[in-house]
C-alpha positions in Angstrom: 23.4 91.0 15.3 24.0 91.5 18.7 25.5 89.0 20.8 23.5 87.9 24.3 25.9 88.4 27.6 26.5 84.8 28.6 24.2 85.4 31.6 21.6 86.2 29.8 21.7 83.0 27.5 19.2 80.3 29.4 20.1 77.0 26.9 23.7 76.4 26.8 23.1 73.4 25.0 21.3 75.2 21.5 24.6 77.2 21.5 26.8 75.0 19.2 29.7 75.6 17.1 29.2 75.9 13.3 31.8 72.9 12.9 28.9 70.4 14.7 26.1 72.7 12.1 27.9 71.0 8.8 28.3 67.3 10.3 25.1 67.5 11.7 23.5 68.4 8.1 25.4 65.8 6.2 24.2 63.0 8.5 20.9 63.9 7.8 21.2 64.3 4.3 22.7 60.9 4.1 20.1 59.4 6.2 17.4 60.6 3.8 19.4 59.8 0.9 19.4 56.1 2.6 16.1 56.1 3.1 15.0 57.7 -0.7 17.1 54.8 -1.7 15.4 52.1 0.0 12.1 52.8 -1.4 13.2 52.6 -5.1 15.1 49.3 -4.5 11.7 47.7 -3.1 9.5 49.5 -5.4 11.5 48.4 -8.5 12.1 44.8 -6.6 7.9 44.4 -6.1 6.9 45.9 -9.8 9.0 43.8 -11.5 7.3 40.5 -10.0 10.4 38.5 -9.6 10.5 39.0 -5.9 6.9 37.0 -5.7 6.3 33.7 -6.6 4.6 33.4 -9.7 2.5 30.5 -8.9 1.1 29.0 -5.3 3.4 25.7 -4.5 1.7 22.7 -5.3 0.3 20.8 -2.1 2.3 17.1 -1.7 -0.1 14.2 -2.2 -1.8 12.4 1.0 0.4 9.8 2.4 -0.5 6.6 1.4 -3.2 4.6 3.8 -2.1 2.2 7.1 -2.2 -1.3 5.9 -2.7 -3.3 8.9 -1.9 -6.7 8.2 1.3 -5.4 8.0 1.4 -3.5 11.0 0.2 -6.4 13.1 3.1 -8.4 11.2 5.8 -5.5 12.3 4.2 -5.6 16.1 4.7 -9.8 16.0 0.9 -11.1 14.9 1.4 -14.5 13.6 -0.1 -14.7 9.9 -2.7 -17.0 9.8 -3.5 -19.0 6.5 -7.6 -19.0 5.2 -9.5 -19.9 8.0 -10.7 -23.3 7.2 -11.9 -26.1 9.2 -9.3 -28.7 9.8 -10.9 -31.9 8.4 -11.7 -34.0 11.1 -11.1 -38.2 9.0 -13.4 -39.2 12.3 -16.4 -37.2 10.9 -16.1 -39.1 7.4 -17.2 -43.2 6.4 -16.2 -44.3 2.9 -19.3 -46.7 2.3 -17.6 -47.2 -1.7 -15.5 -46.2 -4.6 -16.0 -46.3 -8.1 -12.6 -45.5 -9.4 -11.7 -43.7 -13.0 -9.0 -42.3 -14.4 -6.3 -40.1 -13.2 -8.3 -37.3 -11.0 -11.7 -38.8 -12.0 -14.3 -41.3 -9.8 -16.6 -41.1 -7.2 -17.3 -41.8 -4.0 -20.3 -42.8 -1.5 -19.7 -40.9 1.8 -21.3 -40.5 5.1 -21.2 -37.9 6.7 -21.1 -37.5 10.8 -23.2 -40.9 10.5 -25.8 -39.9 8.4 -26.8 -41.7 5.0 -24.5 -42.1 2.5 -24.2 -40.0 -0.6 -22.8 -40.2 -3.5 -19.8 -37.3 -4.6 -18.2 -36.8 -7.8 -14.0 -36.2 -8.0 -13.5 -32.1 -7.7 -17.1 -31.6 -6.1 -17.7 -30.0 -3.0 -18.6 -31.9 -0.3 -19.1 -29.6 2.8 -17.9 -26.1 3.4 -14.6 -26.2 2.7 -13.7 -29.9 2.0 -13.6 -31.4 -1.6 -13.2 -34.5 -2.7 -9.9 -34.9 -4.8 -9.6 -38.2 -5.9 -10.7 -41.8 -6.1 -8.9 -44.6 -6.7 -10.0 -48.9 -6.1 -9.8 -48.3 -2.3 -9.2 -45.2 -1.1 -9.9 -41.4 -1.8 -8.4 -38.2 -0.8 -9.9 -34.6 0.3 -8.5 -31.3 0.2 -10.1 -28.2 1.3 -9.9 -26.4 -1.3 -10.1 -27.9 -5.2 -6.9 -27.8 -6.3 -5.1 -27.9 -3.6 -2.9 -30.7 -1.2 -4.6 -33.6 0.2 -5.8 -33.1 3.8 -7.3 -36.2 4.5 -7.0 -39.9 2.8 -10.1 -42.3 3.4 -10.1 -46.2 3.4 -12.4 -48.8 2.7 -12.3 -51.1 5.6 -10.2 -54.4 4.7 -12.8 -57.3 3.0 -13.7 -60.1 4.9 -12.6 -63.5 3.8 
């Protein structure tokens, strides 16, 4: 081969010793060997199936509901009892008793002045007012059948 007079040679830079030839080579060889090397780890690593879940995750149940009595407890709403009438002992007349034993009797009532009629211990008189009990003078109404006397009626004292 016959050598080119340095003013002949246009590209300097393609003119390389044969030391940079050999590192040159290697590095490429070890980039492909790299590379060659990558593809069988994640080949092996997506055949074999443990890099994928084996089943989808199970979706977490719906948070439970807003209860809003107890919100408006937590924001400072006053709780309120069952919304009942107060009995009013102006709107009632005891005309009589017939008293019985313990829880038992009856009564004669007006009501808001209207005729008097006759009511049975534990029956309902109006909308939430009951009559509890009777005894010789006096009986006793709740507003709701079992529950604490609200109001205690009187028969007006007897004339002499």
């Amino acid at each position: 081969m016959q050598r080119v007079p340095e003013s002949l040679h246009h590209n300097p830079g393609m003119a390389t010793p044969s030391g940079h030839k050999l590192t040159r080579s290697s590095l490429t060889l070890l980039v492909w060997a790299l590379a060659a090397a990558s593809c069988v780890y994640w080949g092996l690593k997506i055949s074999s199936g443990s890099g994928m879940p084996s089943a989808l995750p199970v979706a977490a149940p719906a948070p439970p509901g807003v209860d809003p009595l107890l919100v408006s407890r937590l924001l400072g709403a006053v709780e309120q009892g069952p919304q009942s009438q107060p009995v009013a002992a102006s709107r009632f007349s005891l005309i009589g008793v017939l008293g019985g034993t313990a829880g038992g009797g009856a009564a004669l009532i007006a009501i808001d002045g209207k005729p008097a009629q006759p009511f049975r211990a534990g029956s309902q008189i109006e909308e939430g007012v009951f009559l509890k009990s009777a005894s010789a003078r006096q009986v006793t109404l709740a507003a709701t059948p079992g529950g604490p006397a609200t109001v205690t009626l009187s028969m007006p004292p007897l004339k002499d």
